[in-house]
N, C-alpha and C positions, 0 to 999 in steps of 0.2 A: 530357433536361434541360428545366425546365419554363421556360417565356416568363415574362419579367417583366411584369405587366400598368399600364401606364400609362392615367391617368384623364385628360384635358383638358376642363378649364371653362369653355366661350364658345366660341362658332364666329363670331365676328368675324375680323379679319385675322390674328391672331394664331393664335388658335387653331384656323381652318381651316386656316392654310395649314401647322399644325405635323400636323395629321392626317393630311396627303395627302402628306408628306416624310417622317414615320417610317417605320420601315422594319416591315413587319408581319410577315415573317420572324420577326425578332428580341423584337417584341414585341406583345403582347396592350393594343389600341390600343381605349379605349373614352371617348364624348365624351356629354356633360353640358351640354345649352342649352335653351332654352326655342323656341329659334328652330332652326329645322331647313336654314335655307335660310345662306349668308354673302352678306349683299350685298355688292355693288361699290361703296362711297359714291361716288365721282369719277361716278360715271353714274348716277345716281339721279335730279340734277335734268335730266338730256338724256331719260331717261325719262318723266318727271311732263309735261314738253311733246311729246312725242310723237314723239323721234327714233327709238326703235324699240321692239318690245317688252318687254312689261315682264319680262319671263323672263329677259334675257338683261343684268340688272343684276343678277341674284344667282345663285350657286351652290350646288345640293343639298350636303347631308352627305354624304348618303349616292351610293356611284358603285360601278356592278357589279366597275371594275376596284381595288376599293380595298376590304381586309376589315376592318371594322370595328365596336364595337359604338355604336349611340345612344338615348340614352334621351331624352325629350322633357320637360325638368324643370329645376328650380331648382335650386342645392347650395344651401342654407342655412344649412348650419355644415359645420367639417372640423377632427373628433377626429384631431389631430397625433401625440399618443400611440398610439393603436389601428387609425393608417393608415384613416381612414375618414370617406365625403362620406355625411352626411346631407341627404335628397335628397326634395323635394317635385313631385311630377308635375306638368308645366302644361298638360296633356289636360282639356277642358272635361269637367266629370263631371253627370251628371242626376242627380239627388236623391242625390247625396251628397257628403262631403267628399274632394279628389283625394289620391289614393293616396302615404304616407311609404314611402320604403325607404331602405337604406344599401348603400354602393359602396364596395368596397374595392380598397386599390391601393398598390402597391408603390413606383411614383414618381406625383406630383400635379405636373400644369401647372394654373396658374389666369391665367386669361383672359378674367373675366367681363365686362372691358369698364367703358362706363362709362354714366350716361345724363345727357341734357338736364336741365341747371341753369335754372331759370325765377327765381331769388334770390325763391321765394315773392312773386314780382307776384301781386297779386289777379286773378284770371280766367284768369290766363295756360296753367294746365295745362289746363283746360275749353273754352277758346276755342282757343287757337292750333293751328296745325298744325306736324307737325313734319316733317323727313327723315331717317330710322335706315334705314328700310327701304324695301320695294319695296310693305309696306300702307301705308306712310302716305306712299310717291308715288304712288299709286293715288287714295287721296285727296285728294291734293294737283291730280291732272287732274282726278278728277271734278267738284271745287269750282270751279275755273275754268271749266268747261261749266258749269255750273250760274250762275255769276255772270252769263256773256253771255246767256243764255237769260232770268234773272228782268231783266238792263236790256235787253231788248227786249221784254217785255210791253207792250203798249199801256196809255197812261195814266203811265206813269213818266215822272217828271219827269228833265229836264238832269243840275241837283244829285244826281238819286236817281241816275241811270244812273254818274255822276262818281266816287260815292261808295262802290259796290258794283264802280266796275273800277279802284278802286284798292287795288293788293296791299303789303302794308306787311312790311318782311324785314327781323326784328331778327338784326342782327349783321351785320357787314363783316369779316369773315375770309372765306376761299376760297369756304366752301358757302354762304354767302350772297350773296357777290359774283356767284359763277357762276349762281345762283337768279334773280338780277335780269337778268343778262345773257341766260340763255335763256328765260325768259319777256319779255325786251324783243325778243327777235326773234322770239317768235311772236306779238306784241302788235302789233309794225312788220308784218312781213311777210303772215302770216297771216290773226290775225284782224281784220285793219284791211280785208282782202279779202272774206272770210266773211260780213262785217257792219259793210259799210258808213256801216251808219249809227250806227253806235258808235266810226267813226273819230278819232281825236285824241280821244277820252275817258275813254280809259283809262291810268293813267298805274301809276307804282312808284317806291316812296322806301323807302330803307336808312336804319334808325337803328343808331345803335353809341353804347355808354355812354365810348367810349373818344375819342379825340382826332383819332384817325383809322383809316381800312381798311386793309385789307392788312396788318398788324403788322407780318411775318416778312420784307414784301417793302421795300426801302430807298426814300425820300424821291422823288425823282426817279420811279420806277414809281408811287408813289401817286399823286401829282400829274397823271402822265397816266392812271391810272385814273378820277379826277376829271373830265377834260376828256373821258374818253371816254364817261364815262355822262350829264354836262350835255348832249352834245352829241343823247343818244338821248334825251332829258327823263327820266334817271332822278335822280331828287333823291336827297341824301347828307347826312344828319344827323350828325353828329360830337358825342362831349358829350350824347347824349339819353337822356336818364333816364323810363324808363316806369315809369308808378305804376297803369298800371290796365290790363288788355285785356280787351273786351266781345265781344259777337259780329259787331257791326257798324263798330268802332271801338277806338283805344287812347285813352290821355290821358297825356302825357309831362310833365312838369317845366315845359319853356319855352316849348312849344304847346298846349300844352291840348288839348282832344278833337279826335281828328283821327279821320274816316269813312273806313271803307273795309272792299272783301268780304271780306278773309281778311290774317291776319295768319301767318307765318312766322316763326318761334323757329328760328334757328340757333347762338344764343349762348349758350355756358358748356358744364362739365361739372360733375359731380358724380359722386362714386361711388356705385358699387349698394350696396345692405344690405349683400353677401355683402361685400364688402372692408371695411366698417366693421366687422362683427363679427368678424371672423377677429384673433385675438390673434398678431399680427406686426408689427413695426416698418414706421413709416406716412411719410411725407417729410410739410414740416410745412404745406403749402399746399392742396392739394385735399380730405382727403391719398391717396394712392397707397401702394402693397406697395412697402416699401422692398427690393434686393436685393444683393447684390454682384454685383460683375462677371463670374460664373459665371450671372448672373442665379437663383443660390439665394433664397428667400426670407428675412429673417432675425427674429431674434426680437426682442421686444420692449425697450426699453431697461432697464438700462444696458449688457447685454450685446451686442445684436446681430449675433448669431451667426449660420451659415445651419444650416435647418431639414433634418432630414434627409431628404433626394428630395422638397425640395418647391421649384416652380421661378414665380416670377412672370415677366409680359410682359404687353404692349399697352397699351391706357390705362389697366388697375389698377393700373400697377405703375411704376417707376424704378428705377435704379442710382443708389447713395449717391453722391452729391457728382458726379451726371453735369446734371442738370433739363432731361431730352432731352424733346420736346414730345409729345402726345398726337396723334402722325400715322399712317398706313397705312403708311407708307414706315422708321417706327421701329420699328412693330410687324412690318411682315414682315421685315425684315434681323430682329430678335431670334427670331422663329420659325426661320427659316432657317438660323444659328446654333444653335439648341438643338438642330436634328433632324438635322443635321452633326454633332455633340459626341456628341448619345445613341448617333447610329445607330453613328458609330465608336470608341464607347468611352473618349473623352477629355475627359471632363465635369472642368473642372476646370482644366486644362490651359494652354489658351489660352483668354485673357478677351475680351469682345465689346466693339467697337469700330463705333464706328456712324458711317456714310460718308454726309453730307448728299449730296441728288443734288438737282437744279432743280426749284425752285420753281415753276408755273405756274397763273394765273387767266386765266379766259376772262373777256372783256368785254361781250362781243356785236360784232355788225355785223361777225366777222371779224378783230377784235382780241381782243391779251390784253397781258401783261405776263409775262416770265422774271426769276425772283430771279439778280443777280448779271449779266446781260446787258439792260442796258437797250436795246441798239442792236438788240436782236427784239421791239419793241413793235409791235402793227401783226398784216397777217396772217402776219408770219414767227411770231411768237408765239401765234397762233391754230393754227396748224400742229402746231407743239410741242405744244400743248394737246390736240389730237385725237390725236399722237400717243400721248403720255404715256396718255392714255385709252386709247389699244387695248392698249397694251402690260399694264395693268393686269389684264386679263383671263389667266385662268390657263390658256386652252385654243384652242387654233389655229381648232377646232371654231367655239368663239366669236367668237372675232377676225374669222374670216371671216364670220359671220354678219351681226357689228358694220355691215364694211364694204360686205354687202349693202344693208341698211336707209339707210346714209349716202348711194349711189348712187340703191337708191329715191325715198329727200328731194328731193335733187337733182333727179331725171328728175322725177316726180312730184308731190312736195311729202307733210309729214310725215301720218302716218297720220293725227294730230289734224285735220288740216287739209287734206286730199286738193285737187289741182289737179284 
């Protein structure tokens, strides 16, 4: 009897972690991304500062003990009628156009994920930096060497040195909080050592177009987020509307141009091409692959029907009338579910029910904040926070590794910044 071959699209949280839980036995398991590696977002900015290699914030597709097929490319459309992903290569090609083929498959995961909303700011996609991946916290450390280096040039003025070490991080949700908080302790700790004379000159301020950070986390936890980043000098804009990003600078609403070496975009999402054009029922805000609680996909209205063997998850997608949020921790409970359901045959069955678990932001200087436990603010919730981190990792291999590098920092101090 022949395997049923399932196709999955996206090796984000979702769709990695549904590759490595099916069962390959049972089924002819073939995965479709442009990205070959799944990072670990929760450690990408402990990466970018230099807590430990950069390797060991993302995970290959591909693993000797796991049979599988991958192809390195886009789905750009999927003939629902003819079971079939039309598929563009994302292999750099020399003097030619990269290679079309088609994928066919018997049940479709889609899982393309989503990318960074910039709401068409002028500059913003050409200037800013982002964090998706482990390239773009690569260059997210290189830029920070590079900023201390051009303000210790001889002949650079105060203002200029001021201006070029201040890091500007749009968005006050998690990745951006926790962005601020581990570059404020290697800004305190570190590089205030390194380079003395760039000490107290460097500074970090958080804009958010919203009212305040933290959304998800309650009134009381925000409030000491506040006091805890005033207290490291990291400034906190609430309400700030950017109309322009440069390369040396933004220009907001109610400040006007404000100077500084590098700007950080952590805010918004938007979906990829692949989910705007795929003809399925969309939820009415981002929008997202609308699903049922079989996590089916369904079709378009008035009907909205599920599609047959075709399954959305992660941040393309929702269940009708659930508006569960665009997290790692939603996306792996619904992989972990699906590959439960496929491997034993009960698709259908029992519907997915998703189990909020603790909330956690790092601060810096050994605090953080817990959703729902205000009385672990401080380093009890620092704790939680490194822990939640190891736990994130998918391999003991890892974890251990994690916790070498953490004892190194300690003994030694971070590779960025060697004692």
């Amino acid at each position: 009897m022949s395997k049923e071959t399932i196709v999955i699209v996206g090796t984000g949280w979702a769709g990695y972690t549904l590759s490595q839980k099916l069962d390959e036995k049972k089924f002819d398991i073939t995965v479709i991304s442009p990205e070959d590696t799944s990072p670990y977002t929760p450690l990408l900015a402990s990466a970018a500062c230099g807590l430990f290699d950069f390797s060991l914030a993302e995970e290959p597709v591909r693993h000797k003990s796991k049979k599988l097929t991958y192809h390195k490319a886009r789905v750009e459309d999927v003939d629902f009628g003819r079971k079939v992903c039309k598929c563009r290569s994302a292999c750099d090609v020399l003097g030619g156009e990269s290679r079309v083929f088609e994928i066919k498959y018997d049940r479709l995961i889609l899982a393309p994920g989503c990318v960074t909303n910039t709401s068409h700011t002028p500059g913003a996609d050409e200037h800013a930096f982002f964090v998706r991946n482990v390239a773009d916290a690569k260059r997210v450390q290189h830029r920070l060497k590079q900023l201390l280096e051009l303000a210790s040039m001889p002949g650079v003025s105060e203002t200029e040195q001021r201006g070029l070490l201040h890091i500007i991080i749009v968005g006050g949700g998690p990745t951006g909080v926790e962005l601020a908080a581990e570059m404020s302790d290697l800004f305190h700790d570190d590089f205030s050592v390194l380079y003395p004379h760039l000490a107290g000159k460097m500074s970090l301020s958080i804009h958010d177009a919203a009212p305040f950070i933290l959304g998800a986390f309650e009134d009381a936890l925000r409030q000491h987020s506040l006091k805890s980043f005033s207290k490291r000098h990291v400034r906190v804009l609430t309400g700030s509307k950017i109309k322009s990003v440069e390369a040396d600078g933004i220009t907001t609403e109610t400040e006007g141009r404000i100077p500084c070496g590098m700007v950080l975009w952590t805010a918004g999402n938007q979906q990829c091409p692949l989910t705007e054009k795929l003809q399925t029922a969309k939820t009415d805000k981002l929008p997202r692959i609308l699903t049922d609680e079989y996590l089916h996909a369904l079709t378009p209205k008035p009907d909205q029907q599920p599609i047959s063997s075709v399954y959305a998850l992660g941040d393309a997608a929702d269940i009708k009338k659930h508006f569960l949020p665009t997290t790692a921790e939603v996306a792996t409970q619904k992989a972990e579910y699906l590959a439960k359901t496929l491997n034993s045959g009960t698709d259908g069955e029992k519907p997915f029910k998703y189990q909020q678990r603790a909330l956690v932001a790092y601060l810096g200087g050994h605090d953080g904040v817990v959703h729902g436990r205000p009385e672990w603010s401080g380093p009890r919730a620092w704790a939680a926070w490194r822990s939640k981190n190891l736990l994130w990792t998918r391999s003991w291999r890892r974890r251990g590794m994690i916790a070498v590098y953490w004892l190194l920092d300690w003994v030694g101090g971070k590779a960025i910044a060697r004692a």
